[in-house]
N, CA, C and O of each residue as an XYZ file, in Angstrom:
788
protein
N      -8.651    -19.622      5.274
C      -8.080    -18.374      4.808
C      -6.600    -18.591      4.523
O      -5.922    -19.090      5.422
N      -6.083    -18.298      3.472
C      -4.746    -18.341      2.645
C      -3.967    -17.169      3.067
O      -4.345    -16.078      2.641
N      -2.692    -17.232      4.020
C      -1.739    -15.862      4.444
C      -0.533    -15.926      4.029
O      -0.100    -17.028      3.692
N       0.044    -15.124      3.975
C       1.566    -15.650      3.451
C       2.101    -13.976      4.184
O       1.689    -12.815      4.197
N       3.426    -14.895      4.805
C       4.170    -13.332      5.520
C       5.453    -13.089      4.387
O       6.249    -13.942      3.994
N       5.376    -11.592      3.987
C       6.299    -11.509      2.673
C       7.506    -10.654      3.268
O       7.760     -9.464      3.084
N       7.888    -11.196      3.705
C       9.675    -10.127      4.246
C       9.998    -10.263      3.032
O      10.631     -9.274      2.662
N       9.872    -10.975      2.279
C      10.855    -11.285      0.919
C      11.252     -9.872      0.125
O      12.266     -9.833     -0.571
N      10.452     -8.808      0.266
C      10.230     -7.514     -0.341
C      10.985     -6.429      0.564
O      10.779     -5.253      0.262
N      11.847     -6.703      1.654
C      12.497     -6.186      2.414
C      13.710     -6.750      2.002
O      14.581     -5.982      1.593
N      13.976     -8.247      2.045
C      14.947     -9.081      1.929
C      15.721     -8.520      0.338
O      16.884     -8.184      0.111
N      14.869     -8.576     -0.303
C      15.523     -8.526     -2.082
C      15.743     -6.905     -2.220
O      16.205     -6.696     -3.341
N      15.552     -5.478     -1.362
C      15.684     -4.638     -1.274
C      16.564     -4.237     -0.525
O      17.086     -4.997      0.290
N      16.902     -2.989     -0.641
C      17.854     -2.332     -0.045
C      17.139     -1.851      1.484
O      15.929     -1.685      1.639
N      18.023     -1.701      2.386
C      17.440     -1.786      3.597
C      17.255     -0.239      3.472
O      18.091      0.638      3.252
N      15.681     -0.160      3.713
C      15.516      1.524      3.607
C      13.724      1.634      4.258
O      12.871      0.767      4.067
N      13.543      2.791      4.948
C      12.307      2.620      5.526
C      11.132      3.824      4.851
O      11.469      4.747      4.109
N      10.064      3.618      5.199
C       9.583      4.462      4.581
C      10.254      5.841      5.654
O      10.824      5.736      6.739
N       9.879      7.250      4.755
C      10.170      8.558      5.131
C       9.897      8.504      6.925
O       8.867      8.123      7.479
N      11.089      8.980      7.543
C      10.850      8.863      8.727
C      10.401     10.221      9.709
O      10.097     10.343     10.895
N      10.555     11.334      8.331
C      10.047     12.385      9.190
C       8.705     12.884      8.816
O       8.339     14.031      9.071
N       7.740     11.716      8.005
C       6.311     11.757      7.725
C       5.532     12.463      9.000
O       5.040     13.591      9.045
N       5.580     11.330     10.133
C       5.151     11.982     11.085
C       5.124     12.754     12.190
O       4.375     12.820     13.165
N       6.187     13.382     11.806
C       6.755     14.952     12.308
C       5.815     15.696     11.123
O       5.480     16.733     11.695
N       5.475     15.714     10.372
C       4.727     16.721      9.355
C       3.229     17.419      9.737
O       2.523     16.700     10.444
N       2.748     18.526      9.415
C       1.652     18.372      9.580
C       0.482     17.840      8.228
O       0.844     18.023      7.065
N      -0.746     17.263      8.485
C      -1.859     16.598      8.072
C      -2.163     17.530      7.384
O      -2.025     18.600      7.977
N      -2.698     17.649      5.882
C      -3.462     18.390      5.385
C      -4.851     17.493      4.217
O      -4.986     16.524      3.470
N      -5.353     18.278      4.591
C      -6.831     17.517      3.855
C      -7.676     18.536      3.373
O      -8.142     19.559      3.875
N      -7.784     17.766      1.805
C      -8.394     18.484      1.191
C      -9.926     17.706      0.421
O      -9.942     16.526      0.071
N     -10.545     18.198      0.345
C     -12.214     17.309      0.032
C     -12.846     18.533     -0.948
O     -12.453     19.699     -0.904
N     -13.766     18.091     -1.721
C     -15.028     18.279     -2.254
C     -16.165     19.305     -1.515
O     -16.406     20.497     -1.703
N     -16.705     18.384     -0.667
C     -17.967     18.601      0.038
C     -17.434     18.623      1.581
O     -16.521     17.963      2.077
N     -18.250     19.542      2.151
C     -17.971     19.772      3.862
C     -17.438     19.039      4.418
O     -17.318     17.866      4.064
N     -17.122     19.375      5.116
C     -16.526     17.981      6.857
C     -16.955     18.554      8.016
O     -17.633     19.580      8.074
N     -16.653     18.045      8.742
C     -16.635     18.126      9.830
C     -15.468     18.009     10.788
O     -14.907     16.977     10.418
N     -14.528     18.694     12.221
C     -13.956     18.961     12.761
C     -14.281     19.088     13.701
O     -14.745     20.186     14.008
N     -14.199     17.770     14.904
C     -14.500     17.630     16.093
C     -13.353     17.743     17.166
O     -12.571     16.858     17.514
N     -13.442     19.088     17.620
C     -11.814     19.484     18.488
C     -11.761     18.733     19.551
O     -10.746     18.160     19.947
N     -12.998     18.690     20.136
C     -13.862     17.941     21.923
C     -12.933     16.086     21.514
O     -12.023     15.504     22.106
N     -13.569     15.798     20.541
C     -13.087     14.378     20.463
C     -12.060     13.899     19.474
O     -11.668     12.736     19.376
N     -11.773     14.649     18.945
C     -10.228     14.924     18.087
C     -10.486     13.828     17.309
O      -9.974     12.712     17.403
N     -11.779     14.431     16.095
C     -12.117     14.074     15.192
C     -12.349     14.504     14.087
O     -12.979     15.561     14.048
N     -11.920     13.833     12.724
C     -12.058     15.165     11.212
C     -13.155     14.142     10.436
O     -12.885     12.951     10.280
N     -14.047     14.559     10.106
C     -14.498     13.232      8.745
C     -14.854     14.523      7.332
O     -15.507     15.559      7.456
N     -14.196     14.017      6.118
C     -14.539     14.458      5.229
C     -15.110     13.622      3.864
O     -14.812     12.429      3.803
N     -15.580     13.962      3.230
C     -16.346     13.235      1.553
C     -16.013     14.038      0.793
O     -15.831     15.246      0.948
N     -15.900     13.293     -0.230
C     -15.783     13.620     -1.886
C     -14.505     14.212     -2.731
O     -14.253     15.323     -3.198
N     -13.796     12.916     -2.707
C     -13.261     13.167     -3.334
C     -11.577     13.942     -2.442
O     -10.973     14.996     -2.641
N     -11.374     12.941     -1.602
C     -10.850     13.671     -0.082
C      -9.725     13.060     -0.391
O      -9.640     11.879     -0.727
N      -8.448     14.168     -0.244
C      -7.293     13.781     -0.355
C      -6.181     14.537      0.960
O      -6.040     15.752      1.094
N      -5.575     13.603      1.716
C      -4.561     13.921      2.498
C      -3.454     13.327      2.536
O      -3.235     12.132      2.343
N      -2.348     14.604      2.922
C      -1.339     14.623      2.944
C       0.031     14.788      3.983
O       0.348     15.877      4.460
N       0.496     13.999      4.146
C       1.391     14.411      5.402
C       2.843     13.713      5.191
O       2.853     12.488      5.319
N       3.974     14.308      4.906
C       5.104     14.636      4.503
C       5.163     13.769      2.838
O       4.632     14.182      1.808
N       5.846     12.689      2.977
C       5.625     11.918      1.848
C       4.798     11.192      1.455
O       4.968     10.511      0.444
N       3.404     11.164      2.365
C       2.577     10.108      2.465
C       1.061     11.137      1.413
O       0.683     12.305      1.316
N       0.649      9.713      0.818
C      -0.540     10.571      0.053
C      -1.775      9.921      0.159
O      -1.716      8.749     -0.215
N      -2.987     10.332      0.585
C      -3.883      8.860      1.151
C      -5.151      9.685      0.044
O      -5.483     10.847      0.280
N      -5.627      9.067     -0.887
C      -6.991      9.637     -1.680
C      -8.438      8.603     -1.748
O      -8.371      7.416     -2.068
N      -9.347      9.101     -1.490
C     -10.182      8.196     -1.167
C     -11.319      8.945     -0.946
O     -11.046     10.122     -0.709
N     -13.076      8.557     -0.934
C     -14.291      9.130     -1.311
C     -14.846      9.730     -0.033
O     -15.527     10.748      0.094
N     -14.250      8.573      1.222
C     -14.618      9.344      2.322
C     -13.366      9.076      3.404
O     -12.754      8.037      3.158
N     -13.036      9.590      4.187
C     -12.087      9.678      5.198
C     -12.487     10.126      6.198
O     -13.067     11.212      6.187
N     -12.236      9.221      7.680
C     -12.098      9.669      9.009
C     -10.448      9.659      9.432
O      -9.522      9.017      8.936
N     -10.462     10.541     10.448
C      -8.845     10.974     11.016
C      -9.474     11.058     12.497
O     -10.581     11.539     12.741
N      -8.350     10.363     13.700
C      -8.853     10.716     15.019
C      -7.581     10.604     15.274
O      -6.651     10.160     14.602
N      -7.655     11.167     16.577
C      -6.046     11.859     17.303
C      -6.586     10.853     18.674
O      -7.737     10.724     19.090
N      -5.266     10.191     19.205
C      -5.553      9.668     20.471
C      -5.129     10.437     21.484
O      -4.771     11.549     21.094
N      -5.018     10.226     22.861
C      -4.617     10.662     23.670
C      -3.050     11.248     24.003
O      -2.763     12.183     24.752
N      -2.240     10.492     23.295
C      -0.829     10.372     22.992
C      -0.303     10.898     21.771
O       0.894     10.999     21.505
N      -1.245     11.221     21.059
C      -1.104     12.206     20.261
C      -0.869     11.310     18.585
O      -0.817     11.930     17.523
N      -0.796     10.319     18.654
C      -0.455      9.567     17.658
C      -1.795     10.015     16.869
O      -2.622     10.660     17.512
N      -2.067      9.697     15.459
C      -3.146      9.290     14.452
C      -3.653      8.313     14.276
O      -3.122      7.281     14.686
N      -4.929      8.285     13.568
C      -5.137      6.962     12.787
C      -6.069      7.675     11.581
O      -6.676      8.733     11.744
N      -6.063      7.013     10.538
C      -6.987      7.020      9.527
C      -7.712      6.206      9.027
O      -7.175      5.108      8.890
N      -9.053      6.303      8.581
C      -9.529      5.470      7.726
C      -9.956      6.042      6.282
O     -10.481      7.152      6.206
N      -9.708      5.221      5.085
C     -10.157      6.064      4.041
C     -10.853      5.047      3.131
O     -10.199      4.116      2.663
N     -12.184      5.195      2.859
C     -13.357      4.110      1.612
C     -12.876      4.994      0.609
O     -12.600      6.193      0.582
N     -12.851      3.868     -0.376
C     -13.326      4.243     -1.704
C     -15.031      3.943     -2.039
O     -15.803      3.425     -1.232
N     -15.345      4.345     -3.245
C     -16.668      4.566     -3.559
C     -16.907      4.336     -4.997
O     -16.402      5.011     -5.894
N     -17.731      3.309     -5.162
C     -18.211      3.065     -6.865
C     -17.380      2.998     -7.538
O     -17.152      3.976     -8.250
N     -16.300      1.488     -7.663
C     -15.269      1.083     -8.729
C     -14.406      2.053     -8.327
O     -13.354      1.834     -8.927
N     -14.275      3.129     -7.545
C     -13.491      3.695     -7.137
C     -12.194      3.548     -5.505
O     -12.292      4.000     -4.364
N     -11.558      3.056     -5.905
C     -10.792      2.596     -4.707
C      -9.817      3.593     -3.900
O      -9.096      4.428     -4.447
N      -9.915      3.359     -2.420
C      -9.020      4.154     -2.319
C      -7.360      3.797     -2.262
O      -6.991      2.624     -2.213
N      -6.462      4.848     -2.271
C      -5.309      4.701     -2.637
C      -4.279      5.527     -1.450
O      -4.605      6.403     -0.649
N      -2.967      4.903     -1.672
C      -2.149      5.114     -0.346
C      -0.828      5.132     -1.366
O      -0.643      4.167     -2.108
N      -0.012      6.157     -1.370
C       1.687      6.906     -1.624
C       2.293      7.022     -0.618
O       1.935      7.793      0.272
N       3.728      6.002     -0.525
C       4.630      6.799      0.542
C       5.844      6.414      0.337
O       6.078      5.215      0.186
N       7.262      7.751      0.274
C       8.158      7.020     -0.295
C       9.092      6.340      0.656
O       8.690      6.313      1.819
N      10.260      5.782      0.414
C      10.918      5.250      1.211
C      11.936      6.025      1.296
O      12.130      6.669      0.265
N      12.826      6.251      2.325
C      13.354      6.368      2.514
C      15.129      6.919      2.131
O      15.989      6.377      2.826
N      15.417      7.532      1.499
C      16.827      7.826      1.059
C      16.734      7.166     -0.553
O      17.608      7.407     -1.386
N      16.182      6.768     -0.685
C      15.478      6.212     -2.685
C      14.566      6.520     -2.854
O      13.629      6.821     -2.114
N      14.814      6.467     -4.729
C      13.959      6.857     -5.445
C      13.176      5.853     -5.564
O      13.133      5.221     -6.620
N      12.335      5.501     -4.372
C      11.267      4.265     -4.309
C       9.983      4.732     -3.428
O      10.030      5.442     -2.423
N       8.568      4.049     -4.168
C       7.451      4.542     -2.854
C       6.861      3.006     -3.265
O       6.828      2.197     -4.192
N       6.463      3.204     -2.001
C       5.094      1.827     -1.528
C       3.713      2.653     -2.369
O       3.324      3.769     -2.025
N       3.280      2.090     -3.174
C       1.625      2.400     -3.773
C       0.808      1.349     -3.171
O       1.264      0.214     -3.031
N      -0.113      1.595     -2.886
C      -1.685      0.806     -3.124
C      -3.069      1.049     -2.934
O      -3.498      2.032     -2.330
N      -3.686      0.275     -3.380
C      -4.819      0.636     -3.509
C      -5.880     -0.760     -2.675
O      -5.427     -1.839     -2.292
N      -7.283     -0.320     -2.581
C      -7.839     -1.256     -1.902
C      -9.370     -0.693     -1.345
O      -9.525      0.518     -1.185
N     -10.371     -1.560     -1.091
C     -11.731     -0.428     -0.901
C     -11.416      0.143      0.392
O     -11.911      1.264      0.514
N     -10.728     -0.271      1.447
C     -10.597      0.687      2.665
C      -8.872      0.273      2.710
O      -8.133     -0.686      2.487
N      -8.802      2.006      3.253
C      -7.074      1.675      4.040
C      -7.152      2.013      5.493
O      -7.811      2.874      6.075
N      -6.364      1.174      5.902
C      -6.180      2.111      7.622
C      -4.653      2.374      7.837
O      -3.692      1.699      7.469
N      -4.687      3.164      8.307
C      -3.525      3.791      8.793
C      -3.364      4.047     10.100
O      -4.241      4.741     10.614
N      -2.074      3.504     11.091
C      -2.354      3.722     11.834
C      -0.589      4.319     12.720
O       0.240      3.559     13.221
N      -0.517      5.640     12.651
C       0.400      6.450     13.010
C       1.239      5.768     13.695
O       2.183      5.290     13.067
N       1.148      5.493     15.301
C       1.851      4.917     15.781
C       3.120      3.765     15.731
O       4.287      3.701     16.117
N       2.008      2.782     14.912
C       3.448      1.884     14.449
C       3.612      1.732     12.785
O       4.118      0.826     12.123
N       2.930      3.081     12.353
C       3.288      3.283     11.083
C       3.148      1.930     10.197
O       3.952      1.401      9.429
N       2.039      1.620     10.524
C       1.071      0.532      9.519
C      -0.404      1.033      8.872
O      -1.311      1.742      9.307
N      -0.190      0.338      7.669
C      -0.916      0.530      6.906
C      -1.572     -0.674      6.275
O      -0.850     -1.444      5.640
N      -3.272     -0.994      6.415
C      -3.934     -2.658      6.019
C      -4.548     -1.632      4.791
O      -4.883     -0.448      4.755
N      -4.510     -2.617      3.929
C      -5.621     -2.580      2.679
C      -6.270     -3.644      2.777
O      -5.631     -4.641      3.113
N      -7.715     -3.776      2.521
C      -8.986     -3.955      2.869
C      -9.945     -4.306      2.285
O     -11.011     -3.808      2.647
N      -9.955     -5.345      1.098
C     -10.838     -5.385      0.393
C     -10.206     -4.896     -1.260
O      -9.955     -3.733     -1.576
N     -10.001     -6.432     -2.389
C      -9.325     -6.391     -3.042
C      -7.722     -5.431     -2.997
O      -7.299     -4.779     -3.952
N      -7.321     -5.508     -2.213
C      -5.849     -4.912     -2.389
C      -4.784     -5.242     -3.135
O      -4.375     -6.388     -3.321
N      -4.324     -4.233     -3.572
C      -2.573     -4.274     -4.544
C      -1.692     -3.329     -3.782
O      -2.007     -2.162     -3.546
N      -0.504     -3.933     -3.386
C       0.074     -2.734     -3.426
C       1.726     -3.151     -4.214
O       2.100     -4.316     -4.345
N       2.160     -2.508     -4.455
C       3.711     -2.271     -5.281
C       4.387     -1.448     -4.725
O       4.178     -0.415     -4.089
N       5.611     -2.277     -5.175
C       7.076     -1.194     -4.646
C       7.657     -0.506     -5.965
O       8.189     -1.260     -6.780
N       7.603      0.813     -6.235
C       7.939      1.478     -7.323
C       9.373      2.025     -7.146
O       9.669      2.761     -6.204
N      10.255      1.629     -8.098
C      11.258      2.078     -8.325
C      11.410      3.275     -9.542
O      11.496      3.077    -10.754
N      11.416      4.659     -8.768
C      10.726      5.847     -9.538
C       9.481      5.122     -9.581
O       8.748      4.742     -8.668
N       9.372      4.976    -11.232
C       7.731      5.189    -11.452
C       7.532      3.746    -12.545
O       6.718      3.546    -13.447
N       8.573      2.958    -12.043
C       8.728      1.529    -12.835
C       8.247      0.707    -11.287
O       8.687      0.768    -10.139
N       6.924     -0.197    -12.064
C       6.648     -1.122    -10.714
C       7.733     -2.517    -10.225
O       7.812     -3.453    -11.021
N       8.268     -2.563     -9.343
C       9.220     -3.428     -9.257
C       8.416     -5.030     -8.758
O       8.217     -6.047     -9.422
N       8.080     -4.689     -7.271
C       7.352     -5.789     -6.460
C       5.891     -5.484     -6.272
O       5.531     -4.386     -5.848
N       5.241     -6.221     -6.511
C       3.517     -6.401     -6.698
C       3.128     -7.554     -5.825
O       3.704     -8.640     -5.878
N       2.021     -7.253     -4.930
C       1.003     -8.089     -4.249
C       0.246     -8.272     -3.863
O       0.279     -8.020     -2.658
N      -1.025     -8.805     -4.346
C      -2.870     -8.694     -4.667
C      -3.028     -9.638     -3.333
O      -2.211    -10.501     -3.011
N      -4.068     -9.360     -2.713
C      -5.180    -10.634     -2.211
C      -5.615     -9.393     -1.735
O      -5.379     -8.222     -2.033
N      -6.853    -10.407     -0.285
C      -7.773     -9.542      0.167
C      -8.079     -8.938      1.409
O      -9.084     -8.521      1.984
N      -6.405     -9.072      1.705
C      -5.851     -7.755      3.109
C      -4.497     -8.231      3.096
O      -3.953     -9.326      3.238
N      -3.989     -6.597      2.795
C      -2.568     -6.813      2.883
C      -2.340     -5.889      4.139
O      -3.185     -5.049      4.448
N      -1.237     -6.053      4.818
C      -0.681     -4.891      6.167
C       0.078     -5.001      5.927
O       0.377     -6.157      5.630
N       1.251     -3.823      5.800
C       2.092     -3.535      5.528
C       2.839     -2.539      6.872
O       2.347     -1.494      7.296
N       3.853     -3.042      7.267
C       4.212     -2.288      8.511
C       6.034     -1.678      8.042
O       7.111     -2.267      7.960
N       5.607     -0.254      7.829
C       6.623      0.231      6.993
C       8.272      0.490      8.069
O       9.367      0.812      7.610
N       7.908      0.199      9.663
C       9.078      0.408     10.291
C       9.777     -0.856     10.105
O      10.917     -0.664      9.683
N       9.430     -2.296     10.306
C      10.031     -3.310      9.667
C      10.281     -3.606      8.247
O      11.193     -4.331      7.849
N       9.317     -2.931      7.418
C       9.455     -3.667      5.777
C       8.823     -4.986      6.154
O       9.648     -5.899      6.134
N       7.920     -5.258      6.404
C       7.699     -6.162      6.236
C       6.115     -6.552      5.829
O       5.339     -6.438      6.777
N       5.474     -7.028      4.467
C       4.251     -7.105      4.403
C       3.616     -8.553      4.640
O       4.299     -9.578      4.652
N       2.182     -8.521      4.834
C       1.512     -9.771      5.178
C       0.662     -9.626      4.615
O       0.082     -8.542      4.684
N       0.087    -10.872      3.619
C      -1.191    -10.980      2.996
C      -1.972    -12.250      3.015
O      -1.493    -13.381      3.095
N      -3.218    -11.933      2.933
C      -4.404    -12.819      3.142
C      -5.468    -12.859      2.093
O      -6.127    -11.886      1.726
N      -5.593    -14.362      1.547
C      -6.516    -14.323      0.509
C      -7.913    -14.406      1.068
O      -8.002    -14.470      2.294
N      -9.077    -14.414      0.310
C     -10.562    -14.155      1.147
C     -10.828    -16.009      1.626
O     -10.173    -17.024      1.386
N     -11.735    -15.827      2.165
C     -12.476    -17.552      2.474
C     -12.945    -18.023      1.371
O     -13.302    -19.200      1.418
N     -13.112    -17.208     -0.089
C     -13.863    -17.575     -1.230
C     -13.270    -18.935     -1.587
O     -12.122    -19.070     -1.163
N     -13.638    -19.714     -2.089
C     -12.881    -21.176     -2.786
C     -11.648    -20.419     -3.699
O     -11.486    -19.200     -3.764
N     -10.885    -21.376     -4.334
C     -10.141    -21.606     -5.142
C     -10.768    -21.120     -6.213
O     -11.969    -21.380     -6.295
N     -10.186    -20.368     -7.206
C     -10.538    -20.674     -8.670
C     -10.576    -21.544     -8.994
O      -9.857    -22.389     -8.461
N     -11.442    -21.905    -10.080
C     -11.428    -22.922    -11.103
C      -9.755    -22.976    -12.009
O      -8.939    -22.067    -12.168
N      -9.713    -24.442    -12.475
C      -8.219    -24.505    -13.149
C      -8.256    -23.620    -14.206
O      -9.285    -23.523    -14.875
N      -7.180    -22.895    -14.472
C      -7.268    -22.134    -15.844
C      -8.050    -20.475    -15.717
O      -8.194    -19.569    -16.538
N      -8.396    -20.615    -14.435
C      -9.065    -18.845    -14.125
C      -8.048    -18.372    -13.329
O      -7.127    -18.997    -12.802
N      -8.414    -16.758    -13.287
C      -6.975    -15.525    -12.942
C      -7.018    -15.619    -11.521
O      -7.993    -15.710    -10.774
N      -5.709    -15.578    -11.255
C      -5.352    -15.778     -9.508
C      -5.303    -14.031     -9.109
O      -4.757    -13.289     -9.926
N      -5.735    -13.597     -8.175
C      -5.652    -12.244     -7.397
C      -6.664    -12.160     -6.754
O      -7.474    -13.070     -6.577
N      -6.743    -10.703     -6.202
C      -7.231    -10.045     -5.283
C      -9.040    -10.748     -5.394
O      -9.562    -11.036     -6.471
N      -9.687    -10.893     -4.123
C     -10.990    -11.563     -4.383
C     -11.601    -13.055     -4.845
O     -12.769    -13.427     -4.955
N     -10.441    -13.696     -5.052
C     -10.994    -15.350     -5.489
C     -10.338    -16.076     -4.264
O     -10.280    -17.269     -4.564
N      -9.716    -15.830     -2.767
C      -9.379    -16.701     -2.420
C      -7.884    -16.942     -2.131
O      -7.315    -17.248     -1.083
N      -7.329    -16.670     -3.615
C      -6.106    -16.468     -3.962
C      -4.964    -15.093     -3.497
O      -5.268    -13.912     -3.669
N      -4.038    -15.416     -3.075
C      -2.669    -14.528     -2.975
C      -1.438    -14.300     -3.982
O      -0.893    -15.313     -4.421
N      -1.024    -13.206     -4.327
C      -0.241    -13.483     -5.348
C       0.900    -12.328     -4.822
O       0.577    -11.353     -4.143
N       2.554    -12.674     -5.346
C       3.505    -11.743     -5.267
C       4.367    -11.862     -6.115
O       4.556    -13.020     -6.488
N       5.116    -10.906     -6.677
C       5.967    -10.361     -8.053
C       7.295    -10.194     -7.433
O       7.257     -9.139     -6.799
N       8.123    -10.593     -7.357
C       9.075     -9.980     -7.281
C       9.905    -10.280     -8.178
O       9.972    -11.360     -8.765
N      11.198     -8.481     -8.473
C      11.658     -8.715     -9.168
C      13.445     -8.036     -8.798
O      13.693     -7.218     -7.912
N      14.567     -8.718     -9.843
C      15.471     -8.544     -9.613
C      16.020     -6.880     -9.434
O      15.743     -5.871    -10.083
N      16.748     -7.063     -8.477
C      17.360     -4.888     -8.384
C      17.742     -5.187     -9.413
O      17.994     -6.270     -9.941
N      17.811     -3.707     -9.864
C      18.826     -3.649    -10.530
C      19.805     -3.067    -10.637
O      19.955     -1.926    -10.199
N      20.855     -3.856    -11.360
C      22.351     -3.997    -10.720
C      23.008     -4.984     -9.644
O      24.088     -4.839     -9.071
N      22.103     -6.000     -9.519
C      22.025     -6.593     -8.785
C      22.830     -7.719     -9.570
O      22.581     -7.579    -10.767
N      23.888     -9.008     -9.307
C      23.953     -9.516     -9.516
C      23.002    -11.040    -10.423
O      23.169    -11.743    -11.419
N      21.995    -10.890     -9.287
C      20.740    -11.696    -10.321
C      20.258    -11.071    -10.984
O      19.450    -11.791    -11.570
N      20.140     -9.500    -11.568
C      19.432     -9.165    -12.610
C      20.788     -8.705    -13.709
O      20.567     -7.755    -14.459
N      22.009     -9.315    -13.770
C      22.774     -8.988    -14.410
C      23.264    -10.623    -14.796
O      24.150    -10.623    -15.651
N      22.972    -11.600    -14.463
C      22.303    -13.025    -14.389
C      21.606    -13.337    -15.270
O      22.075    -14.214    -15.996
N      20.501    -12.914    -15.553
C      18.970    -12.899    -16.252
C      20.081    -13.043    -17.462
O      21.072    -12.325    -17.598
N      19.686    -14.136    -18.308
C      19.420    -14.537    -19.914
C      18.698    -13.092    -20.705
O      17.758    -12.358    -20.403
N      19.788    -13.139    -21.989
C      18.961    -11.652    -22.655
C      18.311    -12.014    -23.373
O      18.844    -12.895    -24.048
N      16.946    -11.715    -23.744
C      16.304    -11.968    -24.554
C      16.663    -12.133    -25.803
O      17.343    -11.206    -26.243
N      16.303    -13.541    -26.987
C      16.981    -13.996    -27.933
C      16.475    -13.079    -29.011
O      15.271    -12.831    -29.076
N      17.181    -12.655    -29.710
C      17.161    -11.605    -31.190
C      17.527    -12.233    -32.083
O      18.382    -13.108    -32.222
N      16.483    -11.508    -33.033
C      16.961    -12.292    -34.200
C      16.773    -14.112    -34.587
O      17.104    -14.649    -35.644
N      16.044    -14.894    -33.174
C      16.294    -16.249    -33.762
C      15.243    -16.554    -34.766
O      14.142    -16.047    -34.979
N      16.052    -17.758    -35.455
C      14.781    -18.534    -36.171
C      14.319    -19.194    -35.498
O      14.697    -19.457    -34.356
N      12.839    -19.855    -36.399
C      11.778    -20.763    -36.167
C      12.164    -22.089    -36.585
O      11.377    -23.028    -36.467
């Protein structure tokens, strides 16, 4: 199995965490089709099409469980369903930046405010709504009080030479790109205009 620990996406960023008064917020969930609400064991499960919300955080996905521990912390789980993946929003902190991704399961887990994607995962660091940093394989965790993500490609072999590296072959992949305003992105060569052939 192929891992790679990516601080690098903390490192090339501005030191900023995700929203810290997320979980001071309350949970709201919204679904399709019935659920269920287990007070005795401080349990929610809903289907179809189930979307929750809690301060800046946005979790959408086909089916979702939520359980409350003893200490009061959360956890979530959320499947996607049929080419349909589920997906995870949360912004950071004092910028106009959010963590996206997507993946067939997410977990979430309140306490130390981590989040694994689960089966083909992407997730990106969006600056506004321009993707900055990108990174596929086939479990990423992302632990938003450090900034710091970790990813793992599957046991599958290697691609063949000349086939696409990401999420599901094995393979790990990460994007990063210059701030901007940043000295290295004020660095960057401008694209040549106008040359001849």
């Amino acid at each position: 199995m192929v891992a790679v620990a990516c601080g690098l996406l903390a490192a090339v960023a501005p030191q900023a965490q995700a929203a810290r008064t997320d979980r001071n917020q309350p949970i709201t969930i919204d679904a399709d089709k019935p659920g269920t609400v287990d007070m005795l064991k401080q349990v929610v499960v809903f289907n179809g099409n189930v979307v929750i919300t809690q301060g800046s955080i946005t979790i959408r996905a086909e089916r979702a469980e939520i359980r409350e521990g003893a200490d009061g912390f959360r956890s979530a789980v959320a499947v996607g369903s049929g080419g349909q993946q589920a997906s995870f929003r949360q912004k950071r902190e004092g910028l106009d930046e959010y963590i996206q991704g997507t993946a067939d399961r997410i977990e979430y887990e309140g306490r130390g405010d981590v989040v694994r994607f689960v089966g083909k995962a992407q997730v990106q660091r969006l600056r506004g709504s321009v993707a900055a940093d990108q990174i596929s394989g086939e479990r990423i965790t992302y632990d938003s009080t450090t900034e710091v993500f970790s990813v793992a490609g599957s046991t599958a072999p290697a691609p063949a030479e000349g086939a696409a590296s990401g999420p599901g072959n094995g393979r790990v992949r990460v994007i990063l790109t210059p701030r901007e305003g940043s000295a290295a992105a004020e660095a960057a060569p401008a694209p040549a205009s106008g040359a001849s052939r």
